[in-house]
C-alpha positions in Angstrom: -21.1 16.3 -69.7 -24.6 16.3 -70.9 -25.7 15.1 -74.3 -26.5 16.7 -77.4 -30.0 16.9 -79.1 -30.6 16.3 -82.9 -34.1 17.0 -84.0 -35.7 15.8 -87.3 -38.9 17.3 -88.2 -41.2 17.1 -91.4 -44.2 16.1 -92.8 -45.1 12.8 -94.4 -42.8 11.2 -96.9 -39.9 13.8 -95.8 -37.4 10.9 -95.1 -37.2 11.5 -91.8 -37.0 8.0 -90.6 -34.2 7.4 -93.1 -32.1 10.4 -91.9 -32.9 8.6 -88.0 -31.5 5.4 -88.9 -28.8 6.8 -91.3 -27.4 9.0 -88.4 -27.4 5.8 -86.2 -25.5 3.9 -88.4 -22.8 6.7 -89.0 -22.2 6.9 -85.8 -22.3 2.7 -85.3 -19.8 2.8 -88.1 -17.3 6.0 -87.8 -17.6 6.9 -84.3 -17.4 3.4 -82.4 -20.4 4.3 -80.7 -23.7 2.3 -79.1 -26.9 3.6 -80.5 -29.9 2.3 -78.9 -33.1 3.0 -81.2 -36.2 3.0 -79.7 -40.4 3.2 -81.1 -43.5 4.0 -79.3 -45.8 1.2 -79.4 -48.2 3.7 -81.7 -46.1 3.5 -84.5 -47.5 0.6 -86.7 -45.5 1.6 -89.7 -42.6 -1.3 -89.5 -43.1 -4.5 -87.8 -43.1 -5.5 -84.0 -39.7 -4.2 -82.5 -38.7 -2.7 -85.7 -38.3 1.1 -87.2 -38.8 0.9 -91.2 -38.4 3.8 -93.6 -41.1 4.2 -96.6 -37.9 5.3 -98.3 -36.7 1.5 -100.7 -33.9 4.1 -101.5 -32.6 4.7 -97.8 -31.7 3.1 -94.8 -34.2 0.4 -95.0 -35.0 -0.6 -91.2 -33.1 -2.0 -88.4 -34.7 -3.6 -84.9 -35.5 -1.4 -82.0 -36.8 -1.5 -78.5 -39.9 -1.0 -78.6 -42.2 0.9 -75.5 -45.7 1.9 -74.4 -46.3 5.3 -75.9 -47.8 6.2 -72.7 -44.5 5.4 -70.4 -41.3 6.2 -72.2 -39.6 5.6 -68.6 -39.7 2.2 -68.4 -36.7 2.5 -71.4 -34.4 3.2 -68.3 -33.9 0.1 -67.1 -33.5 -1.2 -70.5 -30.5 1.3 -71.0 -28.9 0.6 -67.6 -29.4 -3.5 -68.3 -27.5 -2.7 -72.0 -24.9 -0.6 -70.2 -23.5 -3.7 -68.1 -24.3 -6.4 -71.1 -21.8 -4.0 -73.2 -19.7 -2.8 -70.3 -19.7 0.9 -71.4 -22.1 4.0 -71.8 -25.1 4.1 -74.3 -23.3 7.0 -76.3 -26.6 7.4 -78.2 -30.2 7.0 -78.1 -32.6 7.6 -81.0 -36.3 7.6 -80.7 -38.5 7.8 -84.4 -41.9 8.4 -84.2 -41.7 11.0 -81.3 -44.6 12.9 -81.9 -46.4 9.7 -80.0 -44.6 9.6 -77.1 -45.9 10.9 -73.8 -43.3 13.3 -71.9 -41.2 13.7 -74.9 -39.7 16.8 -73.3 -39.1 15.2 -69.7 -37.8 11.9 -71.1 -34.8 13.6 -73.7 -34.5 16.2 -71.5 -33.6 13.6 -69.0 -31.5 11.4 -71.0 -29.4 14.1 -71.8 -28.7 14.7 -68.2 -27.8 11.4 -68.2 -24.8 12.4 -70.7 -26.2 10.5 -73.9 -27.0 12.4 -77.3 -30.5 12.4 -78.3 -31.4 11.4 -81.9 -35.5 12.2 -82.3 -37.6 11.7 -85.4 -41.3 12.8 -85.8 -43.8 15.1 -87.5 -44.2 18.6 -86.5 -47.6 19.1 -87.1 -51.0 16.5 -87.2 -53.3 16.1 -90.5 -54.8 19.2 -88.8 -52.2 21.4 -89.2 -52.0 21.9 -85.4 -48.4 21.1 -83.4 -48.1 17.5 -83.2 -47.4 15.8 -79.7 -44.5 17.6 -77.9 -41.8 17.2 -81.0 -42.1 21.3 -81.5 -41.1 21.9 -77.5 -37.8 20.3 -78.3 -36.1 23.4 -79.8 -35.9 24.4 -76.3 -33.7 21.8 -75.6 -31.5 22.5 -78.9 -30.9 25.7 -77.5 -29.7 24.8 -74.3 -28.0 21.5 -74.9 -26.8 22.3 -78.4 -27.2 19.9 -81.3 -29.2 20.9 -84.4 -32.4 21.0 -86.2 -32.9 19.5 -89.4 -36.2 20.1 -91.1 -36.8 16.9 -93.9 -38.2 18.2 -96.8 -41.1 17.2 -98.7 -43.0 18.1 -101.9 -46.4 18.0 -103.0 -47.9 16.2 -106.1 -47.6 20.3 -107.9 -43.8 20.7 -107.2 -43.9 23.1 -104.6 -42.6 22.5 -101.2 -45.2 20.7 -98.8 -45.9 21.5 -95.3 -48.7 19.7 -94.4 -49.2 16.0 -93.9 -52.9 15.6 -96.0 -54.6 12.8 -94.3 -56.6 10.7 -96.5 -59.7 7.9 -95.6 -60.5 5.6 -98.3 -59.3 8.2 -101.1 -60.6 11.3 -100.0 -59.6 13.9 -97.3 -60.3 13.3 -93.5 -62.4 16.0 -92.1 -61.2 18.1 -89.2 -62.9 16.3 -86.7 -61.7 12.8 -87.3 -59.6 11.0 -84.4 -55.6 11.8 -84.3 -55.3 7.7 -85.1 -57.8 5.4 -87.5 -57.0 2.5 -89.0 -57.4 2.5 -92.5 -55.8 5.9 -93.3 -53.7 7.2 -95.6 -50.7 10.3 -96.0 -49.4 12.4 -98.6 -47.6 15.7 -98.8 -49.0 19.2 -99.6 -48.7 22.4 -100.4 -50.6 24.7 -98.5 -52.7 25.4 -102.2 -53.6 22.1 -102.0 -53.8 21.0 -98.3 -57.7 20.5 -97.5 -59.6 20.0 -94.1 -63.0 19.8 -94.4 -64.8 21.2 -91.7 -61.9 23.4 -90.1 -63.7 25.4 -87.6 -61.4 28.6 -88.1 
């Protein structure tokens, strides 16, 4: 029986990471199961091998197998070589940061096939405002595999719900044309009244 998807999408400081890992360990802890979670090597926000949370109030961090963004494939041998250390089925696999991995729709898409339930975490749109990676895509595969979305909420500084991740270098807003990845950077959430991109072409 193929797997189910859940989908977690948000801005910036939407706890999204938390829900990830506090998913994983409910179904560690109630349903017996084996959750493998997994980062692309693009997300620098915890430590080698490790998804973290910005949340101190959530689920903190646990370790995770870590891949090249670039070839989320490789993970399959990983899985199998887990599957006879453990002697049973992966039940679950949970990738965070999915907005970074190349052939996010192939790879799940795949590992559902493969009869485990699919746990992704990742924004939904860049510090553009423009669909982030391949994490929007994935409601496809909600529809036809079942599972659910959940979309982590997040408020700006005013009160008011925030949609956009506002992407800030050395205090002030990046422009439009800045790369997707600089070192050095900054996030918070915003409302659209407040979101700014300096020179947005349209």
């Amino acid at each position: 029986m193929p797997g189910k998807l859940e989908l977690l999408l948000g801005p910036m400081r939407s706890n999204k990471t938390a829900e990830l890992l506090r998913r994983a360990e409910m179904r560690r802890q109630y349903a017996k199961q084996y959750v493998m979670v997994l980062k692309p090597s693009d997300d620098t926000k915890g430590g080698p091998g490790m998804v973290e949370s910005r949340n101190p109030n959530g689920h903190g961090s646990c370790k995770a197998l870590e891949f090249p963004s670039l070839n989320p494939w490789e993970v399959l041998d990983a899985i199998a070589d887990k599957e006879q250390e453990i002697g049973k089925r992966v039940e679950c696999i949970a990738i965070d940061e999915g907005q970074f991995v190349t052939d996010l729709f192939l790879f799940s898409r795949h590992l559902l096939d493969s009869n485990h339930d699919v746990l992704v975490a990742g924004l939904d749109l860049d510090f553009r405002a423009i669909p982030f990676g391949e994490m929007l895509t994935l409601n496809w595969l909600v529809n036809a595999y079942g599972g659910n979305i959940t979309e982590c909420i997040a408020y700006c500084t005013c009160g008011q719900r925030a949609l956009y991740s506002q992407r800030l270098i050395d205090g002030q807003p990046a422009p439009y044309d800045s790369p997707i990845k600089v070192p050095g950077d900054a996030y918070e959430p915003r409302c659209a009244e407040h979101f700014v991109l300096p020179g947005k072409p349209h």
